[in-house]
C-alpha positions as CSV (number, residue, x, y, z in Angstrom):
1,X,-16.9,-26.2,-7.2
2,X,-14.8,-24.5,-10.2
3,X,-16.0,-25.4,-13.7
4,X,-13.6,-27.7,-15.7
5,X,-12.7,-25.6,-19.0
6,X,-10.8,-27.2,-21.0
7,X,-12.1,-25.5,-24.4
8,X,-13.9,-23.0,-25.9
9,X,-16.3,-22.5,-28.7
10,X,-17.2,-18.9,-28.8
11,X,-18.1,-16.6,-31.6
12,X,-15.5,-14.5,-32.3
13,X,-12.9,-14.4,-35.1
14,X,-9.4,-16.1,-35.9
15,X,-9.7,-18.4,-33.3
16,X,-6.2,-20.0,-32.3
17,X,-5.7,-22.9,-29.8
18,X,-2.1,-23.3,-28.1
19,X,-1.3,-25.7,-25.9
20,X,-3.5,-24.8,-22.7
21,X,-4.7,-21.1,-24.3
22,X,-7.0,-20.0,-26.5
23,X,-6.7,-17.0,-28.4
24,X,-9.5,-14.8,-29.9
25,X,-9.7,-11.4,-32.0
26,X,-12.1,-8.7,-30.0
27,X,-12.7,-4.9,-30.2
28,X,-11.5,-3.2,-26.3
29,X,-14.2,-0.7,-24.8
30,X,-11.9,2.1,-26.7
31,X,-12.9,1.0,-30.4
32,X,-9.4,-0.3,-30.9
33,X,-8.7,-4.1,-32.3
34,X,-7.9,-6.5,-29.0
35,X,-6.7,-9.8,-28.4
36,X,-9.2,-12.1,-25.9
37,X,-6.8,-14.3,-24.1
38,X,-8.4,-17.7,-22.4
39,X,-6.4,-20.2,-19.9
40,X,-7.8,-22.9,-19.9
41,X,-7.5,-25.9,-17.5
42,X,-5.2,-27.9,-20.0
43,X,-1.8,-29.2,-19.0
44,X,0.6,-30.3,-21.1
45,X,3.8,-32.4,-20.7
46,X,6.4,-33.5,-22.8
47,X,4.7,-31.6,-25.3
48,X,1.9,-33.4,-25.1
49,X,-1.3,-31.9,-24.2
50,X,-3.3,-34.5,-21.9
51,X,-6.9,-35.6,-21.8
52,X,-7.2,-34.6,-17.8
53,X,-7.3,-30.9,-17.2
54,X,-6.7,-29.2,-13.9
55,X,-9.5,-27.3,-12.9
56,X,-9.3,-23.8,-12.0
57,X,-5.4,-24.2,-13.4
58,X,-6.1,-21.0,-16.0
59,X,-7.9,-19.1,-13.4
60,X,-5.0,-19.1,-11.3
61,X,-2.7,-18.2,-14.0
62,X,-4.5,-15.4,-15.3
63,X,-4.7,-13.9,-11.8
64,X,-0.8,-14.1,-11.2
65,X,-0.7,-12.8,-14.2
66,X,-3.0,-9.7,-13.4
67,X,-1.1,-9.3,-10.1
68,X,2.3,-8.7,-12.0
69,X,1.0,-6.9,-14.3
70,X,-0.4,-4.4,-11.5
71,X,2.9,-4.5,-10.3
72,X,5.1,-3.6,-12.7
73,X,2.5,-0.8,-14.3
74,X,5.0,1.8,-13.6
75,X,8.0,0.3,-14.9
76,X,6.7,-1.0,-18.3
77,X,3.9,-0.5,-20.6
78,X,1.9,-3.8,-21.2
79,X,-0.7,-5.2,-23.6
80,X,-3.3,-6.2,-20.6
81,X,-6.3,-3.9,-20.6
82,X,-8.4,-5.9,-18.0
83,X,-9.0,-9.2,-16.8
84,X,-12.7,-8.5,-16.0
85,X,-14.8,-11.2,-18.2
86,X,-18.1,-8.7,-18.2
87,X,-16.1,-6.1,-20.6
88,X,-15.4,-8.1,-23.2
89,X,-18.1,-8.1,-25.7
90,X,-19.8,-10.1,-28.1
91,X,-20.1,-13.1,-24.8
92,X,-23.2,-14.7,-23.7
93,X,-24.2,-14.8,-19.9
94,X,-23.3,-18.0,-20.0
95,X,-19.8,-18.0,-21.6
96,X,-19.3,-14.7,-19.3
97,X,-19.8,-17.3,-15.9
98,X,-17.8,-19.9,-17.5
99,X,-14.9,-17.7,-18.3
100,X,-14.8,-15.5,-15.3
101,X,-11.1,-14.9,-13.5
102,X,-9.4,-16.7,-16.6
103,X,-9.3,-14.1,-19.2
104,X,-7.3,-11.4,-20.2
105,X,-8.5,-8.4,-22.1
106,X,-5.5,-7.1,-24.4
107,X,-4.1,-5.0,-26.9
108,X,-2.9,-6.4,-29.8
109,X,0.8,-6.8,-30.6
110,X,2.8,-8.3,-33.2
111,X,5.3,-10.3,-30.9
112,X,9.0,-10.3,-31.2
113,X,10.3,-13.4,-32.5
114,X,13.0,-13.6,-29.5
115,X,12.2,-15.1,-26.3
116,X,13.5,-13.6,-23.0
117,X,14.9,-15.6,-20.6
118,X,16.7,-15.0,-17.1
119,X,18.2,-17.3,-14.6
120,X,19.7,-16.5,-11.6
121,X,20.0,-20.2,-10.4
122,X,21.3,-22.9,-12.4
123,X,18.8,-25.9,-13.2
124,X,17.0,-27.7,-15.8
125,X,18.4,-27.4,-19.3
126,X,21.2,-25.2,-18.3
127,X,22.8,-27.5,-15.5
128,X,22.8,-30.1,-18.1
129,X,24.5,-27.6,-20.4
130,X,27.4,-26.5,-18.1
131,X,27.5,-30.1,-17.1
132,X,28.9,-30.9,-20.8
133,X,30.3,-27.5,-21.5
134,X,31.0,-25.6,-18.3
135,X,28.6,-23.1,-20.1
136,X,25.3,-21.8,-20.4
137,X,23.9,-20.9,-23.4
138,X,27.3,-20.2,-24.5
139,X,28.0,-18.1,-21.4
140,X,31.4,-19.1,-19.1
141,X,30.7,-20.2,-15.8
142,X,33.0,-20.8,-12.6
143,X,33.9,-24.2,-12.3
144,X,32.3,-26.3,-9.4
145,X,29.1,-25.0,-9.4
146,X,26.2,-27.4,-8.4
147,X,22.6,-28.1,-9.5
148,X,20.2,-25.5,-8.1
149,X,23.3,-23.1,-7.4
150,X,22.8,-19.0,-7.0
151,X,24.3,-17.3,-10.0
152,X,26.5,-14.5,-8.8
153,X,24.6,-12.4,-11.4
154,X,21.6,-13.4,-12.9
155,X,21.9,-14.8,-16.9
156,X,20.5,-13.3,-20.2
157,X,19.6,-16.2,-22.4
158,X,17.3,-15.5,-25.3
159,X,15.4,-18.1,-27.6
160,X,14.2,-18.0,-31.0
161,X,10.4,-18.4,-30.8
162,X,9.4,-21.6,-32.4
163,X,6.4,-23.0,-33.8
164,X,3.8,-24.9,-32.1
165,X,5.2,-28.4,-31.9
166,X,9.1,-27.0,-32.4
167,X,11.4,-26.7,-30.1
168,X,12.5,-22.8,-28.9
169,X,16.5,-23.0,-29.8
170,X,18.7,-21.0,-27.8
171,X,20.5,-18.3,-29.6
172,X,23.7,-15.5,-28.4
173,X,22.9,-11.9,-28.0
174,X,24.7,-11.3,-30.8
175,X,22.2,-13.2,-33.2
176,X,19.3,-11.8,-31.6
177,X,20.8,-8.8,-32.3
178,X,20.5,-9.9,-36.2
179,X,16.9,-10.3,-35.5
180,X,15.4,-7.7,-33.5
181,X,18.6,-5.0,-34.4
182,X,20.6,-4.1,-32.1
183,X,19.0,-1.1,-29.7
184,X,15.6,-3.4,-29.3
185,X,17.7,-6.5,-28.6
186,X,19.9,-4.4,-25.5
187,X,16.0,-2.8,-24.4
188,X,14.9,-6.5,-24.2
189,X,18.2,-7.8,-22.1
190,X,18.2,-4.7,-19.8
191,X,14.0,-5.0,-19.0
192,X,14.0,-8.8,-19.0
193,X,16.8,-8.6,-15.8
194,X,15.1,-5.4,-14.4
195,X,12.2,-7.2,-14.1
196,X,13.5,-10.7,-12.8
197,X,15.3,-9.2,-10.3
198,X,12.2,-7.1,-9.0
199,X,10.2,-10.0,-9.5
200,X,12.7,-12.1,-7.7
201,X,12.9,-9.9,-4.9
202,X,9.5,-9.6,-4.2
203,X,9.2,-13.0,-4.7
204,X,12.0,-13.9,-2.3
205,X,10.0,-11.8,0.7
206,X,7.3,-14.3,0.7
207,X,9.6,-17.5,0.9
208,X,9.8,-18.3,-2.7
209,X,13.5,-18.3,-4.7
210,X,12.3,-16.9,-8.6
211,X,14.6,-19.7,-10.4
212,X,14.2,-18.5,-13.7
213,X,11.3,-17.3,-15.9
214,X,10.3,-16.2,-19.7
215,X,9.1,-13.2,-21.4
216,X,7.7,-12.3,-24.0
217,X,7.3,-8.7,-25.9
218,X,5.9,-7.5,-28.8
219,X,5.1,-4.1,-30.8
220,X,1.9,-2.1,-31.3
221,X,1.5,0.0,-34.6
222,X,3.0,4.0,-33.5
223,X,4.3,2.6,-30.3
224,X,7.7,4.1,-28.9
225,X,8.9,0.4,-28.4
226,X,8.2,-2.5,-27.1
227,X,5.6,-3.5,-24.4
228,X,5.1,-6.4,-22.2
229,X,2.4,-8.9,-23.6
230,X,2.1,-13.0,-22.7
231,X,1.8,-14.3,-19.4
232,X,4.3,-12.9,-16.4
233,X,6.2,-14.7,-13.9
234,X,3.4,-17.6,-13.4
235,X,4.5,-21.4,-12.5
236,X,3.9,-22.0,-16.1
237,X,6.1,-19.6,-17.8
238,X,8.7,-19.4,-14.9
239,X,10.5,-21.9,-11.9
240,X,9.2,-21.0,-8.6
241,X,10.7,-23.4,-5.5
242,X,10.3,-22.6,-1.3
243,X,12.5,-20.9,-0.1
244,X,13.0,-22.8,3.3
245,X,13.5,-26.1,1.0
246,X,16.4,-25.2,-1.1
247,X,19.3,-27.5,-0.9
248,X,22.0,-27.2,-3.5
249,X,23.2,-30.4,-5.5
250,X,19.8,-31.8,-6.2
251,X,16.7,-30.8,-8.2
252,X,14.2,-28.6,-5.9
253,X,10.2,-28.8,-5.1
254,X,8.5,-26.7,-7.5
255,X,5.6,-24.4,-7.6
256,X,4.0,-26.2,-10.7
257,X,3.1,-29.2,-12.7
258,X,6.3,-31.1,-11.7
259,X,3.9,-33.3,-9.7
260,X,2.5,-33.9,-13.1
261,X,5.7,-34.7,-15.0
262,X,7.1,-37.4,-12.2
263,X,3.9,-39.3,-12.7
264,X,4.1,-39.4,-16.3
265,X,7.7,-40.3,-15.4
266,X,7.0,-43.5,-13.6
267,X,4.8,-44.6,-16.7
268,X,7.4,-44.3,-19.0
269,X,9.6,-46.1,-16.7
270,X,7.1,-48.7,-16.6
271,X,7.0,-49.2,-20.4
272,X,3.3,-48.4,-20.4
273,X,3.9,-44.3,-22.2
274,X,6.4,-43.4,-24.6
275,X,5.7,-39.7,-24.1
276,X,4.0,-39.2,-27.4
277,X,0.3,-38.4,-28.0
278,X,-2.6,-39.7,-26.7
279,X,-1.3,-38.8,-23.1
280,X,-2.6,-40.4,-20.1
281,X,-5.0,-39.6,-17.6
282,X,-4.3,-38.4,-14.6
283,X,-5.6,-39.7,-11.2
284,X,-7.3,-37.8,-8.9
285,X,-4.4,-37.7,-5.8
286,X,-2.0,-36.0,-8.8
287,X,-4.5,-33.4,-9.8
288,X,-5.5,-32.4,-6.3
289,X,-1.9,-32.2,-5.1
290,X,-0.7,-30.0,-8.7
291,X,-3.4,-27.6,-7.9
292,X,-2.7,-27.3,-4.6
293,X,1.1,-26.0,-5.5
294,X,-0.4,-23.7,-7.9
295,X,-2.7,-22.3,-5.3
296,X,-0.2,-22.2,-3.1
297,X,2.0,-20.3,-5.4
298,X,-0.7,-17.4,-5.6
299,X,-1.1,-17.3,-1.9
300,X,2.6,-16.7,-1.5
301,X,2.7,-14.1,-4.1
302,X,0.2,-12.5,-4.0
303,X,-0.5,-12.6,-0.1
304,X,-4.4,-13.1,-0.3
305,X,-6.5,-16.0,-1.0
306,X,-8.1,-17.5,-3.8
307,X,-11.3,-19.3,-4.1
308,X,-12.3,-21.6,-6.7
């Protein structure tokens, strides 16, 4: 049975706690300054991070994570060193077993403050912006399209990187361009859609439609430019839906915590959550069912099995 972790105590420096990762500073096997990166078993909603966890939810992250990674290693340099839990030092035996298969080794980065999305179908917040604009992020669109629709070409639609409890905003190319400078913000455009549409591909093989996803980069000190750092095409940072269930005009199955968000729905229906901290608990048939989707999800992908 898979350990619920849903924090971490451990002594190493600058500890930072997002919404279901924790973040520590390290030294890699090379002598160089690393970045310990912990997914937990928290899931958040709404923005609001819930008392029930989902266990085994980080260790299935962290291994899509580790597959991508592996897959794109020719195409882009990255910031993961290794996801093995035994080469990361400064850990006690005990914090080693508690962690194992939900960390990631990496080097450090200083991230750019521009978020990377693509879409290549139209759902979520972008059908409800061409619904009242006939655009997406500011991008013209054919009329008639419908919710869950194939883009003829998949969409570039970066964000500004908000704080924790902020809202990302999305911006034009143009005024990424006034943050990042021109050649980084075209390297960033160019990569993010290289990589969705291999991603997409692959993903596409094994019965799953890639809706859309987000990336993140960042910049090492005397690095060329910039390299792939975050989490990568995982249910949690991107829209994954089965292939043999898509239907146009309505909103799909998902790959992810959706499960999780129509519960919380039907409380806040019933008057009994306003969607602001302290968030619910979560019974037992919604947890087992969310975790099967995310297990499901790495099966598909990744074409082996994971045990928990």
């Amino acid at each position: 049975m898979v350990q619920l972790v849903t924090e971490t105590n451990l002594n190493l420096p600058n500890k930072r706690i997002g919404k279901v990762r924790d973040l520590y500073e390290t030294t890699l096997p090379d002598g160089d300054p690393g970045l310990l990166i912990i997914a937990t078993d928290r899931v958040s909603a709404f923005d609001v991070v819930l008392n029930t966890g989902l266990p085994g939810k980080g260790i299935v992250l962290t291994q899509i994570s580790k597959f991508w990674f592996d897959f794109f290693a020719s195409d882009v340099s990255h910031h993961l060193v290794t996801t093995n839990v035994d080469e990361v030092p400064g850990l006690s035996d005990e914090e080693r077993q508690q962690l194992r298969g939900r960390v990631k080794l990496c080097r450090k980065a200083s991230v750019l403050p521009v978020e990377c999305i693509a879409r290549g179908y139209i759902t979520g917040s972008g059908w409800k912006d061409y619904q009242r604009t006939g655009k997406v992020c500011g991008i013209p669109l054919p009329a008639g399209l419908r919710n869950s629709d194939r883009l003829d070409e998949p969409l570039f639609t970066p964000s500004t990187k908000a704080e924790q409890g902020d809202h990302d905003e999305n911006i034009s190319f143009d005024e990424g361009v006034e943050i990042v400078g021109e050649q980084s913000m075209t390297w960033l455009r160019d990569t993010t859609l290289s990589l969705y549409n291999r991603a997409s591909a692959h993903a596409i093989e094994r019965g799953i439609i890639l809706a859309d996803t987000k990336l993140e980069f960042g910049v090492q000190n005397g690095s060329s430019g910039p390299i792939l750092i975050d989490e990568i095409f995982t249910p949690d940072s991107s829209r994954f839906w089965p292939a043999d269930d898509w239907e146009p005009g309505r909103e799909q199955a998902s790959y992810d915590k959706q499960i999780v968000r129509n519960y919380l729905e039907t409380l806040v229906a019933a008057g009994t959550w306003d969607k602001t901290p302290p968030g619910p608990d979560l019974p037992e048939n919604v947890i087992e069912r969310t975790m099967g989707r995310y297990l499901e999800a790495y099966e598909h992908l990744t074409g082996q099995k994971l045990e928990l």
